[in-house]
N, C-alpha and C positions, 0 to 999 in steps of 0.2 A: 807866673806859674798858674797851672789851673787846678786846686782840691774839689776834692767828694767828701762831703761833710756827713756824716752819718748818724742821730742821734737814736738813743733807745726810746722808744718810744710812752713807756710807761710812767713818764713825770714831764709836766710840760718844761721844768729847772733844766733838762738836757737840751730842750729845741731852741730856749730863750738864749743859752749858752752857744750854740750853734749859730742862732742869727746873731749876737753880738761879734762872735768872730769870720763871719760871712762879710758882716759891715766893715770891720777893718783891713780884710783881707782888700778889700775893694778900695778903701781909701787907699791902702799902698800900691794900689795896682796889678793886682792878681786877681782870677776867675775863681767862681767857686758857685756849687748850687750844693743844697742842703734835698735829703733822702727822706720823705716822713710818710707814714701812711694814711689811710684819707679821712679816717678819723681824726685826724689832725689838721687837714687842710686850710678847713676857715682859721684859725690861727694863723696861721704863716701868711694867708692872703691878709689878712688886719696888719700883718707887721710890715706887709709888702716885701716881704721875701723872696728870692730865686730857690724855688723848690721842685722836685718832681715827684714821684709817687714809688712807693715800695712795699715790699712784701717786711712783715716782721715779724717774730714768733712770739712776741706778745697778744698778738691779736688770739690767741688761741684761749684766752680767759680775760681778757681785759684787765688784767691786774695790776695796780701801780705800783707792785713788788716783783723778785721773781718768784715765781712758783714751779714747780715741779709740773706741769700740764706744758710750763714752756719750754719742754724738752723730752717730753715723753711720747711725741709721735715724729717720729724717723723721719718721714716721709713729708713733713711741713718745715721740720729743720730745711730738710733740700731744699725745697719749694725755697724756703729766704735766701740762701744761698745761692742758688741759682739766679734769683732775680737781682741779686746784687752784682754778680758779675756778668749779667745783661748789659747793666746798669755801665759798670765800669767800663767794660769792651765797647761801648755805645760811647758815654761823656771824654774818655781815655785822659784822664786825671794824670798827675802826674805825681798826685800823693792824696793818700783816702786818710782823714780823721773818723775815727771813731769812739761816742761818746755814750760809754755804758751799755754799749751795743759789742752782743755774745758772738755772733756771728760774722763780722765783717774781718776778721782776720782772717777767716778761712776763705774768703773770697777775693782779697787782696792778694794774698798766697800764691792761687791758682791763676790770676790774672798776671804777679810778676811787677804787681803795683806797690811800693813801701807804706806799710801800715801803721799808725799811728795811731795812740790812745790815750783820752783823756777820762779820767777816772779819782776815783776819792782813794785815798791809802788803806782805810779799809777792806777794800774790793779788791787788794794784791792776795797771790796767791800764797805767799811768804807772810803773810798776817798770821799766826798760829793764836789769837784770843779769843775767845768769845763776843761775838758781836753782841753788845748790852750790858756786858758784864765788863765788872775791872778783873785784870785779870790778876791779881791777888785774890781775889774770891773765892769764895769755896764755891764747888759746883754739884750738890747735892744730885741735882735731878738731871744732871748729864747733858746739860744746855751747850754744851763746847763740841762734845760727839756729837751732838745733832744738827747742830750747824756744821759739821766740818761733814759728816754725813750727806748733807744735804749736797755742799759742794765735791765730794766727789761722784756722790750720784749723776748728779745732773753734767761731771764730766764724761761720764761713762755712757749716757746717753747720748751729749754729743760728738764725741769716740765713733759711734756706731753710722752716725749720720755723715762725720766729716772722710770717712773711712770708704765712703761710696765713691771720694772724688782722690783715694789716695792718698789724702794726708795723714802724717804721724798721732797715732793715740793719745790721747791728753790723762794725767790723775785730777785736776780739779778744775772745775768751769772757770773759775778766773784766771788762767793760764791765757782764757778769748782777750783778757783785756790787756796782756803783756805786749805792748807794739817795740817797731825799730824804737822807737822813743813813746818812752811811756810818762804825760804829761800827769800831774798831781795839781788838782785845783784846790789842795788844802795845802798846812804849813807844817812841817817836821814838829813844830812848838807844841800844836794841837794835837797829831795824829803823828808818832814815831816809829821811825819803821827801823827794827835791826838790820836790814840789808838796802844800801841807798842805792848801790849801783846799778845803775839806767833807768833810775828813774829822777827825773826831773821836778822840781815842786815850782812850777810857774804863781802861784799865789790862786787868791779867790779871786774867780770871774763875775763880774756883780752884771744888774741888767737894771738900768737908770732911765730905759728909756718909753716913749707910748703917753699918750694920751690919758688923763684922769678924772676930765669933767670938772664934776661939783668939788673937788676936796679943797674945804679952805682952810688953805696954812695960814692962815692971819688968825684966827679964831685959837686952830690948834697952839701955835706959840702964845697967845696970849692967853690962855686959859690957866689959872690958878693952880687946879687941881694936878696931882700926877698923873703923869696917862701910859695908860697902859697898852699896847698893842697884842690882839690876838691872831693871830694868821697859821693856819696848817696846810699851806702849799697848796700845791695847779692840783691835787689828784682826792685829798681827806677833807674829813668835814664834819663833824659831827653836831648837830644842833641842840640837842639835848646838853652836851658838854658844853659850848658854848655859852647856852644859857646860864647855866650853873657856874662856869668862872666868872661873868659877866656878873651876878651877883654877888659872889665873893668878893672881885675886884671893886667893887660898888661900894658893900663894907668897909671894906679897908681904905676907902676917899678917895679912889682912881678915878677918872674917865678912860671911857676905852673906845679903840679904833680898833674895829674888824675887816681886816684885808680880806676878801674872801678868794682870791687867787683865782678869779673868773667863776667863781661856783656861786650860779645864781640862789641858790636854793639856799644861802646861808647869808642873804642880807633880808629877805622877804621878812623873818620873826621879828627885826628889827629896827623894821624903816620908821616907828612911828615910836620909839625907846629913846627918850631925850637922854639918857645917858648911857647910849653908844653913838656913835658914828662908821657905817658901812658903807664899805665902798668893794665893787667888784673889783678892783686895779688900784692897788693904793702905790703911792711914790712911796716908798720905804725910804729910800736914800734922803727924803724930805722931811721926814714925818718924825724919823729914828733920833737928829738932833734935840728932839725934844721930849722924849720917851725916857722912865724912867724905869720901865721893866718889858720886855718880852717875852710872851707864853705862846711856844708851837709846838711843831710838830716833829723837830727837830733836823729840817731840810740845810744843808750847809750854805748855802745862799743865804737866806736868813741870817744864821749866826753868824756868818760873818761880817755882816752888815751892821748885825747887832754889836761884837766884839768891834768892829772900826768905829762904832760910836762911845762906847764906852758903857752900853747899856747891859745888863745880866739877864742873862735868857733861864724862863723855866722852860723844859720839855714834856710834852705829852705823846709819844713816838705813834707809829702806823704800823712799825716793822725794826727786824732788828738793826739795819743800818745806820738808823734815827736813833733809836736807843743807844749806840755803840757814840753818836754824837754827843746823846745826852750825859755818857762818861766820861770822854773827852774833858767835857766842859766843867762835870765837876774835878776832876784829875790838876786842875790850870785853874781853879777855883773863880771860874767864871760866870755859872751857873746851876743847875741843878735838874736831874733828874725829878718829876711830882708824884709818881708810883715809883713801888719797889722794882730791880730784874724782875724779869720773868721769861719765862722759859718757852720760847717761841715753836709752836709746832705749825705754822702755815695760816693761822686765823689771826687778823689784828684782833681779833674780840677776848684776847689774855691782856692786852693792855684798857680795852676799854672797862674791862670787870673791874683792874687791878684799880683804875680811876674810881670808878662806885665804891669799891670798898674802901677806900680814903676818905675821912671825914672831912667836914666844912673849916672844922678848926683845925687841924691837922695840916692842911692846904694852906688856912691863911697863914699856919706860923711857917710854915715850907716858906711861902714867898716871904716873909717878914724878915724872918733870918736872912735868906740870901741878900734882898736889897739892901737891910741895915748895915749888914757886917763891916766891918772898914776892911779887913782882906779885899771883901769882894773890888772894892773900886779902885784899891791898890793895885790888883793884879789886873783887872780891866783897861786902866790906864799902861801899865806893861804893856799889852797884848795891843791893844790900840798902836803902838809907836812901833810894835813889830809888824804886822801887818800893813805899817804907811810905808815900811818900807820894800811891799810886792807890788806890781803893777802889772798883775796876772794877766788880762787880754792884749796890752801890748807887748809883754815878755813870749805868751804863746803864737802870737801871727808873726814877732819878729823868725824865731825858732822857725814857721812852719817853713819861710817864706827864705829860709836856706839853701 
């Protein structure tokens, strides 16, 4: 069979997710090129991937969230959509994956090609919580209306653009990620959906694979200290923040490894800091057996890499989807949000304040309590044995390849 692989293009965790199922597609014997735009390009040639080039509406702000600019001009929505079903009538697939990508359902549609999506449980349209909040919560400042606002705005925007080529009106932008088969790269345990039907929970999709250089795991397993891992994913970064838990963590007797997820800009503060270790590309899947806490960003890759180890993740979110993580995980008492909610109006800069105004001590006892607790590694050790039992990239290529 031959797929069109499609990912969103605003976290590099959907392209890494693409080429690990691009590769197995291939091992089984099926075609497959993956759709990126060319701001992404050198990426995919390092991984040596089968890729071609596209149009996508994120490029209209660059933002590794979505935003509201990616759906406010008519006239660019077409433009993606048009170049997608270029695309398709060109490669003539025999089934298009789409992963966190708003637009390729309506282009699949029009083509006649079966649409397919891979997406987190939060991102269904049938999720009625607030993204960051539990939803027992009270919602003083109307954080729920505003995300749910947000998503039918931006259906109504793209209402207006899919409308051009005939298709049926949509109520909320994640209706784009509803496919014939709608794949869930999270766990029911984690993320609970009151309506299961048609959708599929294939497990986490991990990425184990690439080049690492200098990182020596002889040192790391043998090092006395606890070690700490900091990482906030392909797209965040904060260096000031960094610094500041890297001290805190210092306090408290860690050592720490700074994954910087290719962002060079966030190992230069501390190439010459005998107590970090940075690395642009760190093996997580190597490093994690011997970690005894993790602090990001709260990207589901990550924790679940984290949760299959047994380690407790704090979160510092980017956006509400992360934060909606960082509930999860306290919900399953696996880890902990390190700011209060807060109430998202389109700026990450409500979570970077909510960090400032958190004290030093305040932080360290956050992490103290989480690692000490004996819940925590009871239920870590649960979660671990439930997640060994997914085998998400060969459950999703077997499924595609139906």
């Amino acid at each position: 069979m031959r797929f069109l692989l499609i990912p969103g293009n605003n976290s590099l965790s959907h392209g890494l997710k693409s080429i690990a199922i691009q590769r197995r597609l291939l091992s089984n014997g099926h075609e497959s090129i993956i759709a990126v735009t060319p701001g992404r390009a050198g990426f995919y040639d390092k991984q040596n991937a089968s890729y071609t080039m596209i149009r996508d509406i994120q490029e209209t702000d660059g933002s590794p969230f979505p935003t509201m600019n990616w759906f406010r001009e008519r006239e660019k929505i077409i433009e993606c959509i048009e170049s997608e079903i270029a695309l398709i009538s060109g490669y003539k697939p025999d089934r298009v994956l789409g992963t966190f990508r708003f637009t390729l359902k309506a282009s699949a549609t029009l083509c006649r090609i079966p649409f397919d999506s891979l997406i987190c449980g939060c991102m269904l349209p049938n999720t009625h919580g607030a993204l960051g909040f539990h939803n027992e919560t009270q919602d003083p400042e109307g954080h729920r209306e505003f995300i749910n606002m947000f998503f039918r705005s931006a259906g109504i925007k793209m209402s207006k653009a899919i409308s051009h080529f005939g298709l049926t009106p949509i109520d909320d932008i994640r209706e784009m990620f509803v496919g014939k088969r709608t794949f869930l790269w999270d766990i029911p345990e984690f993320m609970p959906l009151s309506e299961k039907k048609g959708f599929i929970h294939v497990g986490p999709l991990s990425w184990n694979e690439g080049t690492h250089g200098d990182v020596d795991l002889y040192s790391i397993a043998e090092n006395t200290k606890p070690l700490a891992v900091l990482t906030f994913g392909t797209c965040n970064g904060n260096i000031t923040q960094l610094t500041r838990l890297i001290n805190i963590l210092y306090h408290l007797g860690y050592k720490v490894i700074v994954a910087a997820g290719g962002q060079g800009k966030l190992l230069l503060p501390f190439k010459d800091d005998t107590r970090v270790s940075s690395y642009l590309f760190a093996p997580i899947n190597k490093i994690l057996p011997h970690a005894s806490l993790v602090i990001c960003h709260g990207g589901q890759m990550t924790i679940f890499e984290a949760l299959a180890n047994e380690v407790p993740v704090a979160v510092i979110p980017f956006h509400p989807e992360q934060a909606h993580n960082g509930v999860c995980l306290e919900r399953i008492g696996c880890g902990r949000m390190l700011i209060p909610a807060c109430r998202f109006i389109g700026n990450s800069a409500v979570y970077t304040d909510a960090l400032e105004k958190t004290g030093d001590d305040q932080l360290k006892s956050m992490i103290v309590k989480l690692v000490e607790n004996p819940g925590t590694k009871e239920n870590l050790k649960k979660f671990k044995n439930i997640i060994a039992q997914y085998n998400g990239l060969e459950t999703l290529t077997s499924l595609l390849g139906q």
